[in-house]
C-alpha positions as CSV (number, residue, x, y, z in Angstrom):
1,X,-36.8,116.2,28.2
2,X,-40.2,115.8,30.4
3,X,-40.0,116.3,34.2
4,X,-41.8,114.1,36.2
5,X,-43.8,114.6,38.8
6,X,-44.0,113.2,42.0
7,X,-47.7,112.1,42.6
8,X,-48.9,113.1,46.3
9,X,-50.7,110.1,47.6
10,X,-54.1,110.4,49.5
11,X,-54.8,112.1,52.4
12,X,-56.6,111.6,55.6
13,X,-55.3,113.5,58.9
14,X,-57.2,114.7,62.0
15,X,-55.2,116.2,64.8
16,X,-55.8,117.8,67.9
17,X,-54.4,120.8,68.9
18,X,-53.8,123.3,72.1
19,X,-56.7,126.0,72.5
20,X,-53.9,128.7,72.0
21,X,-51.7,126.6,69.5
22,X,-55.0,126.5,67.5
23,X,-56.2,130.4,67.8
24,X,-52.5,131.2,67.0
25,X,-53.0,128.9,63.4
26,X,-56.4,130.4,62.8
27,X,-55.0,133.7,63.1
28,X,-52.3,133.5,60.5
29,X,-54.5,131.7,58.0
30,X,-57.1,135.0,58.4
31,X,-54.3,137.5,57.9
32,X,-52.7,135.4,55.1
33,X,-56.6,135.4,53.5
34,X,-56.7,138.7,54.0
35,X,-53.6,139.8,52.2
36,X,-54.1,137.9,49.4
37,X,-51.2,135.7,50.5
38,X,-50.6,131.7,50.1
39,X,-50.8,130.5,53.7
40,X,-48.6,127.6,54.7
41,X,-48.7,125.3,57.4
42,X,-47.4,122.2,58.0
43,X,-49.7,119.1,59.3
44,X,-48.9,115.4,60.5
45,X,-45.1,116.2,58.8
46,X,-46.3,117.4,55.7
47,X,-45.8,120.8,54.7
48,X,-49.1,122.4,52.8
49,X,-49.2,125.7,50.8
50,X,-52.7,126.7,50.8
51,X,-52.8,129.0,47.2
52,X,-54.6,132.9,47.9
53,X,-57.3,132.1,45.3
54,X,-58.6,128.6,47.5
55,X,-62.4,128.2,47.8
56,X,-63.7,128.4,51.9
57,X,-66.4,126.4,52.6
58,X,-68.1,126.3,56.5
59,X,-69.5,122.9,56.9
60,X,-71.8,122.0,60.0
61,X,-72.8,118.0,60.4
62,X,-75.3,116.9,63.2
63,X,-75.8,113.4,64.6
64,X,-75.4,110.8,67.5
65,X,-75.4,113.6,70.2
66,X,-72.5,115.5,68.3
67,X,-72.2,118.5,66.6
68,X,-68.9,119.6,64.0
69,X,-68.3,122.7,61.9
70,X,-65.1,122.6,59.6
71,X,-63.3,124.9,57.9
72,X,-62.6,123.5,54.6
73,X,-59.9,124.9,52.0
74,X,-59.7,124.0,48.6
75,X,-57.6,124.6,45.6
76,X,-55.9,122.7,42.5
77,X,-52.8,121.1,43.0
78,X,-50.4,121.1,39.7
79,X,-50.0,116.8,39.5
């Protein structure tokens, strides 16, 4: 018998966080990278496991009078 699997829909979220609630996420997901570990977190009521193996990116975008780096994770999901 096949098992299905339920497909994830598309994703969007930005949220704002707390200086220290941020500096307190950052630090887990640099210990968790540096262990080798999956790192998990949960955003907008969704719980994520980021897998040990992700690719990190740095991006940096200019324009209109702002400036944004992100911190982008990626991995393959299993759908």
């Amino acid at each position: 018998m096949a098992v299905k699997r339920r497909r994830r829909a598309r994703r969007d979220v930005e949220r704002d966080y707390p200086k220290k609630q941020f500096v307190s996420k950052l630090r887990r997901l640099a210990d968790a990278i540096e262990a080798g570990r999956t790192f998990r977190i949960q955003v907008a009521g969704e719980r994520i496991a980021i897998a040990p193996d992700a690719t990190i990116q740095i991006e940096h975008e200019r324009g209109d009078g702002v400036e944004e780096i992100e911190f982008q994770l990626r991995w393959p999901t299993s759908e």
